[in-house]
TITI-932708 format. One record per residue (C-alpha): z, x, y. Coordinates in pm, whole numbers, padded with zeros to 5 digits, always signed. Example, Ala and Ser with C-alpha at 12.3 -4.5 7.8 and 13.67 -1.06 7.14 Angstrom:
BEGIN
+00780+01230-00450;+00714+01367-00106;
END
This chain:
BEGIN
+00095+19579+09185;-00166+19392+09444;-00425+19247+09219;-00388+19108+08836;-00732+19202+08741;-00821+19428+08415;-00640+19749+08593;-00374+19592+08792;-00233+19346+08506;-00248+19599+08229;-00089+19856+08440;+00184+19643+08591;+00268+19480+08222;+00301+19858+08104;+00505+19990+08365;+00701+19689+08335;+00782+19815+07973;+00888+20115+08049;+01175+20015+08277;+01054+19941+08592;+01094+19614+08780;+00755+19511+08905;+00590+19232+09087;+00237+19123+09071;+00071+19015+09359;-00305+18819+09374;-00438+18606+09628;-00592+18404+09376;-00346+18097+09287;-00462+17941+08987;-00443+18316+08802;-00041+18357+08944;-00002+17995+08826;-00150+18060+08478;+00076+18395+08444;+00365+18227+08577;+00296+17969+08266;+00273+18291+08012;-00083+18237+07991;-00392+18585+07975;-00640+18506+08222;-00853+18803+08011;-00870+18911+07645;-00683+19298+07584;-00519+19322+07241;-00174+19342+07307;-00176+19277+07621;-00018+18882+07602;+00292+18999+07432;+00362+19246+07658;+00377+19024+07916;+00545+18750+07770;+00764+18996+07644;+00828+19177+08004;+00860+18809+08193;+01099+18687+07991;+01331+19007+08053;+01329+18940+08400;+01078+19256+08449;+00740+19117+08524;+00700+18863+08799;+00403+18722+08976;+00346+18613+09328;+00088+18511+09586;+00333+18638+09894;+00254+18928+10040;+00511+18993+10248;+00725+18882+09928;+00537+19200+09694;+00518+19410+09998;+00948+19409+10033;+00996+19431+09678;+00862+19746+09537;+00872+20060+09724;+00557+20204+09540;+00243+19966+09638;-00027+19981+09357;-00330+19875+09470;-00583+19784+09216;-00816+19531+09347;-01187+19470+09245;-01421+19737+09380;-01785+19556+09278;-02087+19702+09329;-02249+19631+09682;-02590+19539+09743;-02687+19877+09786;-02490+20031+09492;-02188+20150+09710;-01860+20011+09628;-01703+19682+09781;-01389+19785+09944;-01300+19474+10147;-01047+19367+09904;-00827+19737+09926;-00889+19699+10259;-00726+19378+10260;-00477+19500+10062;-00377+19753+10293;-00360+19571+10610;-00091+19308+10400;+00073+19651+10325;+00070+19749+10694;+00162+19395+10785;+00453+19339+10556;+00651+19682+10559;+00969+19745+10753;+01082+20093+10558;+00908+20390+10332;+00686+20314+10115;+00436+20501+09901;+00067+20350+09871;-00107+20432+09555;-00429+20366+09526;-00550+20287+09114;-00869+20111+09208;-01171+20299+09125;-01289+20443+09531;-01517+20649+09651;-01443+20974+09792;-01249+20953+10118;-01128+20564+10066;-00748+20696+10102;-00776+20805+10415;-00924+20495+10531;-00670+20316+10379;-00390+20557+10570;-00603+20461+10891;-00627+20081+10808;-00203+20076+10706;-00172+20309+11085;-00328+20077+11256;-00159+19794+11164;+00157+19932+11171;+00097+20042+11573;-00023+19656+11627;+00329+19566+11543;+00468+19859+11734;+00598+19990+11443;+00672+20360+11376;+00724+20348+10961;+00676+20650+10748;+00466+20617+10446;+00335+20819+10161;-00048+20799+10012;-00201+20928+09673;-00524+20850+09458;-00424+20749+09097;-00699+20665+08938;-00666+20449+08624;-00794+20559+08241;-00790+20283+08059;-01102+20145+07788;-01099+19787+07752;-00983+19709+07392;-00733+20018+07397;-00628+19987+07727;-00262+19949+07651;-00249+20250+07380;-00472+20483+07694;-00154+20350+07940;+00135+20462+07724;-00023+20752+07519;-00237+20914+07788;-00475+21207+07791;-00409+21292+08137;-00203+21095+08469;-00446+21215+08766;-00209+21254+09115;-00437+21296+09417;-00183+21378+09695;-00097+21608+10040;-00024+21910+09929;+00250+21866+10172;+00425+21550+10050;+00659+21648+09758;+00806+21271+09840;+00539+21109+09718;+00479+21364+09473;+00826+21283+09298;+00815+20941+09314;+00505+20966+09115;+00682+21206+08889;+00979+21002+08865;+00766+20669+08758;+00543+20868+08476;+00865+21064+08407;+00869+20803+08064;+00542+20943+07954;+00605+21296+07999;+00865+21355+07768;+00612+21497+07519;+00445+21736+07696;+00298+21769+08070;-00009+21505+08131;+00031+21511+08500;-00239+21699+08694;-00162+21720+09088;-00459+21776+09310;-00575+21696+09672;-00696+21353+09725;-01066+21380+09754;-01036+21597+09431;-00881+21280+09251;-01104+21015+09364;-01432+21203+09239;-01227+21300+08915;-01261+20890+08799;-01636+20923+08917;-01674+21236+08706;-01528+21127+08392;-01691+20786+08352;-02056+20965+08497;-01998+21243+08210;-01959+20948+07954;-02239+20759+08048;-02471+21063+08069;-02390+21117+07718;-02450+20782+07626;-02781+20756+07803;-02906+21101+07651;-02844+21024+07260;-03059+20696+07392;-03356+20868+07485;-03312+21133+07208;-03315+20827+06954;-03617+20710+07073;-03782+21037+07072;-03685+21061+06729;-03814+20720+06641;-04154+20813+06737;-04127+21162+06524;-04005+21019+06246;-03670+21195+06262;-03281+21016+06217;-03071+21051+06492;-02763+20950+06274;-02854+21299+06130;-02909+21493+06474;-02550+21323+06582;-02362+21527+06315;-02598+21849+06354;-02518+21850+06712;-02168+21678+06746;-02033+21939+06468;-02066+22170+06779;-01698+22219+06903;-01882+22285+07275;-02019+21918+07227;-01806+21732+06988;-01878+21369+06844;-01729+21121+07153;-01988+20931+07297;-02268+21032+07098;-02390+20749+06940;-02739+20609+07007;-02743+20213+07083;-02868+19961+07302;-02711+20055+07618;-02390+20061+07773;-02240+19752+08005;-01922+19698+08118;-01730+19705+08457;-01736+20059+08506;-01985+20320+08395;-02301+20084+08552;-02113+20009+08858;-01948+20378+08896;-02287+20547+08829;-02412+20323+09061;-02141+20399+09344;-02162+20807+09292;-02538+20778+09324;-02488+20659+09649;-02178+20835+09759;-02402+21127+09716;-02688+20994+09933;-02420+20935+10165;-02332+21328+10167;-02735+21389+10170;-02785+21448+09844;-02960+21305+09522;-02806+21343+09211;-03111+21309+08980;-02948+21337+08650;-02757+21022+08752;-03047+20843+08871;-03201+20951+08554;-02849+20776+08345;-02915+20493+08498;-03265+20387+08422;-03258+20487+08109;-02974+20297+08046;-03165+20002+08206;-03406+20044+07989;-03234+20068+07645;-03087+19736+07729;-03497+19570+07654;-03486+19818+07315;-03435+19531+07112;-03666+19292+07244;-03938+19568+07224;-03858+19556+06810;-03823+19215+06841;-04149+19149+07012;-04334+19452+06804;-04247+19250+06441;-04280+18882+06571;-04521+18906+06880;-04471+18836+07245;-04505+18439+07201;-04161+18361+07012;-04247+17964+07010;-04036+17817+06714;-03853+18151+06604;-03492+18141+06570;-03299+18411+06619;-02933+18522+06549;-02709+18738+06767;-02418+18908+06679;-02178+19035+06915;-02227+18940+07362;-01936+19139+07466;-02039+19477+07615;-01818+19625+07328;-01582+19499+07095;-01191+19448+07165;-01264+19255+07472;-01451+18973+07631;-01604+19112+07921;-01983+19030+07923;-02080+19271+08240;-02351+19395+08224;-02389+19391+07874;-02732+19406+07652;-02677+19064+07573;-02701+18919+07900;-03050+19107+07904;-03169+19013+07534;-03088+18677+07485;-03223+18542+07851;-03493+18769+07739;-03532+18588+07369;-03539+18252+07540;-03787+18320+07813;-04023+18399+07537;-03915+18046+07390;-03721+18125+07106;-03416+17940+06962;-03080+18151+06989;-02807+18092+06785;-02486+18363+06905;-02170+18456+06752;-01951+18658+06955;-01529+18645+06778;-01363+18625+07183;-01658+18639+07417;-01826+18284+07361;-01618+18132+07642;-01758+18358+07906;-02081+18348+07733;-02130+17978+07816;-02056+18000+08196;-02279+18299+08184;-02571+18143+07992;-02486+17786+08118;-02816+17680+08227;-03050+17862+07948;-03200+17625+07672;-03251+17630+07318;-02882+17803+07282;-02597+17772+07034;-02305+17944+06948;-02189+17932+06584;-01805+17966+06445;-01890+18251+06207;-02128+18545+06170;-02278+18423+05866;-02300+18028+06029;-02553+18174+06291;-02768+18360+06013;-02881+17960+05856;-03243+17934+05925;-03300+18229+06124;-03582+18471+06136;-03379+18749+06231;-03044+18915+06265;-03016+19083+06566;-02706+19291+06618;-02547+19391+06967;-02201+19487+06943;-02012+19667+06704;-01706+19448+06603;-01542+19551+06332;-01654+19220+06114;-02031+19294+06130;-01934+19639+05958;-01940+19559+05562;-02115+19197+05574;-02218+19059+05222;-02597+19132+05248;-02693+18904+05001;-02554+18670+05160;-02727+18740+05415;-03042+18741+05292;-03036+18369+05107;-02950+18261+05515;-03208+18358+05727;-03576+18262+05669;-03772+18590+05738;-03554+18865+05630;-03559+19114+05934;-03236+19278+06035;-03259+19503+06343;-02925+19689+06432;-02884+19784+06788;-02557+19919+06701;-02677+20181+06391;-02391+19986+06179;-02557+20076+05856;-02747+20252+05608;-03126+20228+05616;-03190+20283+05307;-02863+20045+05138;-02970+19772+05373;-03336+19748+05226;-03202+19776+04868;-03109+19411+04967;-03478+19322+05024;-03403+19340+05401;-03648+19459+05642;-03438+19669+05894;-03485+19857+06216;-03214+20020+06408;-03213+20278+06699;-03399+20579+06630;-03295+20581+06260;-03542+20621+05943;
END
């Protein structure tokens, strides 16, 4: 497994359980040395047992030797970083690296699977880049190549590995070996029923594109249609369950918010967008996700500022929740990195409370001022003049309102999340505003 990032640790830990003896491989040394020393260098539930548990059996092992990783497994996972370009595109220097140490290192068959998220056409350049360093050592080496893209939410990523909706296989429709061998390593997860789908290459690479686009769309049109219904006076909460009681549309990815983050649906949007300009075309419902994503990230500060005024001089605010979503750390892109720099420019005092993300808040928000981060949800409520909620951890769900209320000075609650009742919330004698509810 060539990289020990979200995908490529996750994976390798899994497959690892299920049998399989398998060697991570990263260039980066202090990561390998932290693994090596049975220590997570990112937060997934689950996911520091597993490998504790896999290491110790001898299973899992980690490396920075390429030529070591290369020799050991005869399946090559590569699941490097892909980050957005400065143009949108996707980065692929790093699985370009990773190929030529694939092409460098290998003296027999082996199959090259690529799990990083690429753009359409990124295996064959891989085949060309493993080719050509194969003929610079005058080698003549057979080797098999297929797009397998990964599936896998942060927070659940371990449960969407070993209980999975579907395992894409982009490969030639000619190459049953490399077919089999992906057969053969799955085989554990297909005892159930069939998840495997088997298509041509290109067909596989858009498929990751297509799923995450699809999701964000949906996510980016309950936005808009909550702020339509704000300004009609309508409840989106109630046009979810009108509309999501539709089989055709269902109830995933339907609820209204203040924007999506993360390492995958900006960036991926992002990288279709352009592989589309790339094949002269414009995708404008894309373009469309996008900005009004962009935009539902400043929904808050647009309630914020509405209530309190632009000049925020010697208002306090508290934050719940800076990860992009709960069950993980990853601060990407997320609303908070627009609404609290946002909060402070205005020159208010922020006090945040985030229950695994305030360790990559502070490199993240390092040189802002006027910042704390408080142990508790309720410790970050003491003297401020609002609650202001971001993501949807499980704790914020049924907080003791009264509570609440005796802690902050001004009693405004505004919900970017839609955690609760309207109407139950005021009951409290809290003023409350969430997104494109009544």
């Amino acid at each position: 497994m060539i990289g020990t990032g979200y995908v490529g640790l996750v994976s390798g830990a899994c497959l690892a359980e299920l049998g399989n003896d398998v060697m991570c491989l990263d260039v980066d040394a202090a990561k390998i040395a932290m693994l090596k020393r049975g220590e997570i260098p990112i937060y997934e539930p689950g996911l520091d047992a597993l490998v504790a548990r896999n290491a110790q059996a001898g299973r899992l092992t980690f490396t920075t030797d390429a030529a070591e990783s290369v020799a050991h497994g005869q399946a090559q996972f590569i699941a490097v970083g892909t980050p957005p370009a400065a143009d949108g595109s996707a980065d692929l220097s790093y699985v370009f690296e990773a190929a030529r140490a694939i092409g460098r290192h290998m003296d027999d068959y082996r199959l090259v699977v690529d799990k990083s998220t690429v753009p359409v056409g990124t295996a064959e350049r891989v085949r060309a880049v493993i080719a050509e360093e194969l003929a610079r050592r005058g080698k003549h080496i057979e080797f098999g190549m297929v797009s397998n893209p990964e599936f896998l939410k942060e927070g659940a990523a371990i449960d969407d590995f070993m209980r999975p909706d579907r395992i894409v296989i982009g490969a030639g429709a000619s190459d049953e070996r490399a077919k089999q061998l992906m057969r053969a390593i799955y085989a554990p997860l297909q005892r159930n029923h069939e998840r495997m789908i088997v298509m041509d290459i290109a067909s596989a690479e858009l498929t990751k594109y297509a799923a995450n686009a699809m999701l964000a769309t949906r996510i980016s049109f309950m936005n808009e249609l909550a702020n339509l219904a704000e300004a009609l006076g309508a409840d989106i909460e109630h046009v979810r369950q009108g509309i999501g009681s539709d089989k055709r549309i269902g109830y995933h990815f339907l609820y209204a918010g203040c924007g999506y983050g993360g390492a995958c649906f900006p960036k991926d949007v992002s990288a279709l967008e352009q592989t589309a300009h790339a094949a002269g075309m414009d995708l404008k419902i894309l373009a469309a996700v996008n900005q009004v994503n962009e935009a539902q990230k400043s929904r808050l500060l647009q309630k914020i500022t509405a209530r309190f005024g632009e000049d925020l001089t010697g208002k306090r605010f508290a934050v719940w929740g800076l990860a992009f979503k709960p069950g993980t750390d990853d601060m990407r892109e997320a609303p908070s990195t627009v609404i609290v720099p946002g909060l402070i420019e205005r020159g208010a005092t922020v006090t945040a409370y985030d229950p695994v993300a305030v360790a990559q808040a502070k490199q993240l928000f390092a040189a802002l001022p006027r910042i704390s981060y408080a142990g508790s949800p309720m410790a970050a409520l003491d003297g401020a003049d609002c609650l202001v909620i971001v993501t949807e951890w499980k704790e914020f769900k049924s907080p003791d309102f009264v509570e609440i209320k005796r802690r902050l000075r001004t009693s405004v609650v505004i919900d970017g999340r839609n955690l609760f009742e309207p109407a139950m919330v005021r009951e409290y004698g809290l003023e409350y505003s969430g997104i494109g509810r009544v």
